[in-house]
C-alpha positions as CSV (number, residue, x, y, z in Angstrom):
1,X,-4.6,16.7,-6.6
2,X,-2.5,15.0,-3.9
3,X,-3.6,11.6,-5.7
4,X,-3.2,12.6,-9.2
5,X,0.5,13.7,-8.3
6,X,0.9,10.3,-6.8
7,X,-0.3,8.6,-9.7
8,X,2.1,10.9,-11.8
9,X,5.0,10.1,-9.5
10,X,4.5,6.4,-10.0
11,X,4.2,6.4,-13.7
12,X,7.5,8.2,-14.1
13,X,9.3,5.6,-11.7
14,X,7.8,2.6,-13.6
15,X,7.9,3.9,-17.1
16,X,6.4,2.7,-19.9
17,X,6.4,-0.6,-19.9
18,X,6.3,-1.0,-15.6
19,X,2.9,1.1,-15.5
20,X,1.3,-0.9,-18.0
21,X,2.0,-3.7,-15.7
22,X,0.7,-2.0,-12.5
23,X,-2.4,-1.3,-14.3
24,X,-2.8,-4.7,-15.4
25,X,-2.4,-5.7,-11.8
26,X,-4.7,-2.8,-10.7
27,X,-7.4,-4.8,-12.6
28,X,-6.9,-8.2,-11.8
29,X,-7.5,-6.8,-7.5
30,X,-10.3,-5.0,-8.9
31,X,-13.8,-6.3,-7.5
32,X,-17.0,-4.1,-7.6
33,X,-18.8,-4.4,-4.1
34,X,-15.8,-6.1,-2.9
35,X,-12.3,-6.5,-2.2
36,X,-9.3,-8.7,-3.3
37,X,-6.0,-9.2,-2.6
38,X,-3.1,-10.9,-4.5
39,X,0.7,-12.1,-3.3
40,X,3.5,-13.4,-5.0
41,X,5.0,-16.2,-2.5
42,X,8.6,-16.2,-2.7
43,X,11.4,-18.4,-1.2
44,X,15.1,-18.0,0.3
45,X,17.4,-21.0,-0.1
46,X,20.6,-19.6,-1.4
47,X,20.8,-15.9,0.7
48,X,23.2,-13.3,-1.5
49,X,23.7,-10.6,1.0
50,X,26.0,-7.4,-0.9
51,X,29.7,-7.3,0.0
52,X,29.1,-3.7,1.8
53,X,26.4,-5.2,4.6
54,X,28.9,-8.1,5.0
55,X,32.0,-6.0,5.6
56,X,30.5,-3.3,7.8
57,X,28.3,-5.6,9.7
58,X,32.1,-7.3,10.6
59,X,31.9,-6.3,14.5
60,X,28.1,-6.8,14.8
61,X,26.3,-9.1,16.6
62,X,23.1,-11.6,15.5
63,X,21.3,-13.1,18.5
64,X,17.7,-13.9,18.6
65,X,16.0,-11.6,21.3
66,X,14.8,-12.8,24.7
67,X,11.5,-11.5,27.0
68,X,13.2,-8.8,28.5
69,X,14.9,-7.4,25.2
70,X,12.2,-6.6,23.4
71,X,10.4,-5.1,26.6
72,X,13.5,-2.6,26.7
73,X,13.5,-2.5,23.0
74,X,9.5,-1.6,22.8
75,X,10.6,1.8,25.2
76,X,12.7,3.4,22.5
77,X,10.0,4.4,19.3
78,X,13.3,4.2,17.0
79,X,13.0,0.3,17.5
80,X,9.0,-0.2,16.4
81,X,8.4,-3.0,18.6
82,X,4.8,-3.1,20.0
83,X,2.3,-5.1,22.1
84,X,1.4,-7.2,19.3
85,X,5.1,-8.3,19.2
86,X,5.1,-9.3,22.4
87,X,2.1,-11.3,22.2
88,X,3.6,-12.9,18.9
89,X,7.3,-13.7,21.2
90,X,4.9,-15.2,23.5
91,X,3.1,-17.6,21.4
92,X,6.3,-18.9,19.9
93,X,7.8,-16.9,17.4
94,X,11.4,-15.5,17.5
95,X,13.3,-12.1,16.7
96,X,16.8,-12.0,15.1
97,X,18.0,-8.9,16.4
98,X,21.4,-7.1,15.0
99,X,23.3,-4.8,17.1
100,X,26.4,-2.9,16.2
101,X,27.8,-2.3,19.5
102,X,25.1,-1.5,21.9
103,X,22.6,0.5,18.9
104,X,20.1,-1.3,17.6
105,X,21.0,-2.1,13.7
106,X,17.5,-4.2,12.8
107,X,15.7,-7.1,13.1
108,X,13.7,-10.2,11.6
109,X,10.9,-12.5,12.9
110,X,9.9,-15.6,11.6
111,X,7.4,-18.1,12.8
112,X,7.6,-20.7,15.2
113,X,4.2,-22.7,13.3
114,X,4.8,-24.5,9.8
115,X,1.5,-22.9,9.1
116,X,0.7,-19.4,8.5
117,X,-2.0,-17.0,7.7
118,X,-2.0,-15.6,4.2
119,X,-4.7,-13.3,3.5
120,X,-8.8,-13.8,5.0
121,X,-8.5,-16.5,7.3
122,X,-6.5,-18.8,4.3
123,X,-3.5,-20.8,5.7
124,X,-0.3,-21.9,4.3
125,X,1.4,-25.4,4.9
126,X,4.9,-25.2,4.3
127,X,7.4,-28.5,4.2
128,X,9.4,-29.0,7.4
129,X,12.6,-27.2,5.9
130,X,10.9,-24.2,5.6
131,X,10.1,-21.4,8.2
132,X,8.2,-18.7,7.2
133,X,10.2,-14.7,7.6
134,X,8.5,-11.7,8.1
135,X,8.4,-8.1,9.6
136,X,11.9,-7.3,8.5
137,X,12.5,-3.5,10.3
138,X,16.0,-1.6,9.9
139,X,16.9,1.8,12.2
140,X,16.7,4.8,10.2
141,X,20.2,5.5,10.4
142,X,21.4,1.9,9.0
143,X,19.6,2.2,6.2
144,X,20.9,1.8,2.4
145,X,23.6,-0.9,3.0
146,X,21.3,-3.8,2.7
147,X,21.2,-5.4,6.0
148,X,17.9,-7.1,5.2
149,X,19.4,-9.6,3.4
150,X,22.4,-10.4,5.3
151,X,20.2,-10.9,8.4
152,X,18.2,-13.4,5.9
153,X,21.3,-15.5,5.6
154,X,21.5,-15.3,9.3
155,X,18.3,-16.2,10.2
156,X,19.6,-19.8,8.1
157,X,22.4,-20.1,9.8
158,X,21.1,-19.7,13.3
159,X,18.6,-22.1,12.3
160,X,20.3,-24.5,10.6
161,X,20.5,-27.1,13.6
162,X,16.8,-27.1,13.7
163,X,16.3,-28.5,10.2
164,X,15.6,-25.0,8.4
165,X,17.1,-25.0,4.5
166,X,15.0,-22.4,3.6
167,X,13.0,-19.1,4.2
168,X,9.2,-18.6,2.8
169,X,7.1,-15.1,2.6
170,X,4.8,-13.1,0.7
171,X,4.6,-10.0,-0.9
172,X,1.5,-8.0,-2.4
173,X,2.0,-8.1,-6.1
174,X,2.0,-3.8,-6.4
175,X,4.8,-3.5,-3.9
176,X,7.4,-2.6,-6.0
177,X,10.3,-1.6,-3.3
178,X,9.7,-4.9,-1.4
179,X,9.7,-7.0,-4.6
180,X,12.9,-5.6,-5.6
181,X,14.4,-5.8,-2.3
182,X,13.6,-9.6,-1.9
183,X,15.2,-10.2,-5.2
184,X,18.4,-8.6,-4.9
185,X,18.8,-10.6,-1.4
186,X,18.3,-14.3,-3.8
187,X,14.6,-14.8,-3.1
188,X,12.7,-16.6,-6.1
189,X,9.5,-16.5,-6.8
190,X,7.1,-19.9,-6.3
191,X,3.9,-19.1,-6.5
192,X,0.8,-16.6,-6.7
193,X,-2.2,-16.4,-4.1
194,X,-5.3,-14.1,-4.9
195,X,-8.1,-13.5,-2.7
196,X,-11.7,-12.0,-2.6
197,X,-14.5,-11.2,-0.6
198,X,-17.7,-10.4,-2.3
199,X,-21.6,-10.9,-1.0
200,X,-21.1,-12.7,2.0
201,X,-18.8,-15.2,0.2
202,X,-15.0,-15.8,0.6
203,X,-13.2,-17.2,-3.1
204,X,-9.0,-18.6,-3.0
205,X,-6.8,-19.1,-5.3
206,X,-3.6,-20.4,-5.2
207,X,-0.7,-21.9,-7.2
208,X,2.7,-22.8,-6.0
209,X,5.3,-25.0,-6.8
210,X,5.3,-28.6,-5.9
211,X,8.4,-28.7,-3.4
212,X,7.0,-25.2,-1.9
213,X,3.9,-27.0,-0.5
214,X,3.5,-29.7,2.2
215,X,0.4,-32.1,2.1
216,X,1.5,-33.5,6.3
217,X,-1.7,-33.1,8.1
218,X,-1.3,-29.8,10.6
219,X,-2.6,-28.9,13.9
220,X,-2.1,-26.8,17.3
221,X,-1.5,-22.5,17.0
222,X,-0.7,-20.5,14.1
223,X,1.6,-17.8,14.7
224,X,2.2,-15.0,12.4
């Protein structure tokens, strides 16, 4: 019952038009004795973060974290960091961290590698002008002014010494909330990956757009 109200739920956010859509998606990650996955990639280049994040973000501050404040910040459950984060800090990737005052507002990471793991072992190779944004996390009480996006166009600018023009990630294609919320903050989307496992046998495919994808020969750790 608990399902069937879901499904009900769903259908009346989506309407008509937007459930016939998820069940067409439904379908195409639909693999008997298997499993399959399928992301739309999507990239930043010109952030739009709303008016009301910029104005009462005014007095806040945007510093990428150190060691020792994500080992405070991993004491307070409000903040969701966790082991695996500091492994990630560790192995090169960063943490844009927004504070208003001395509260944590949110964060971003992004990757330190120019490639990253996609789905079942698959990697992507992004150009150099790229870095690749993910695990975006905003306390519970700063919610609903859209600070996701402003720290997006932060991320940029704290990066923009080091080459970066633009931000890439990946969302699964039945996420809804995320999909809206990267468009609204000016992402655009560049390609589609889908992936399945079946019998013993892994099976990729992906499309993307030409200035999306770098063919430099890669090598050293991949950090996600």
């Amino acid at each position: 019952m608990t399902r069937l109200r879901k499904s009900f739920e769903r259908a009346r956010k989506l309407g008509l038009k937007g459930s016939l859509t998820h069940l067409a998606r439904i379908a195409l990650t639909t693999v008997p004795g298997g499993e399959a996955y399928r992301y739309f990639l999507v990239v930043l280049d010109t952030p739009r973060p709303s008016p009301d994040a910029a104005r009462a973000s005014q007095d806040h501050t945007f510093r990428f974290a150190t060691i020792d404040d994500l080992e405070r910040l991993k004491k307070d459950p409000d903040a969701h960091i966790f082991d695996r984060d500091i492994e990630s800090f560790k192995n090169g990737c960063r943490c844009l961290l927004q504070f208003d005052g001395e509260h944590l507002v949110g964060y971003t990471w992004i990757s330190s590698s120019a490639l990253y793991d996609l789905v079942l072992g698959l990697h992507f190779n992004m150009p150099d002008d790229m870095i690749y944004n993910y695990n975006g996390y905003t306390v519970p009480k700063y919610r609903g002014t859209a600070y996701q996006g402003l720290r997006h166009l932060k991320i940029l600018e704290h990066t923009r010494d080091e080459g970066t023009r633009r931000l890439m990630g990946y969302v699964d294609h039945t996420n809804y909330g995320s999909l809206s919320g990267v468009k609204k903050s000016g992402y655009r989307h560049v390609g589609i990956v889908r992936a399945v496992r079946r019998k013993g046998k892994l099976h990729f495919s992906l499309s993307v757009d030409d200035d999306c994808w770098s063919t430099r020969p890669r090598s050293g750790p991949v950090q996600r």
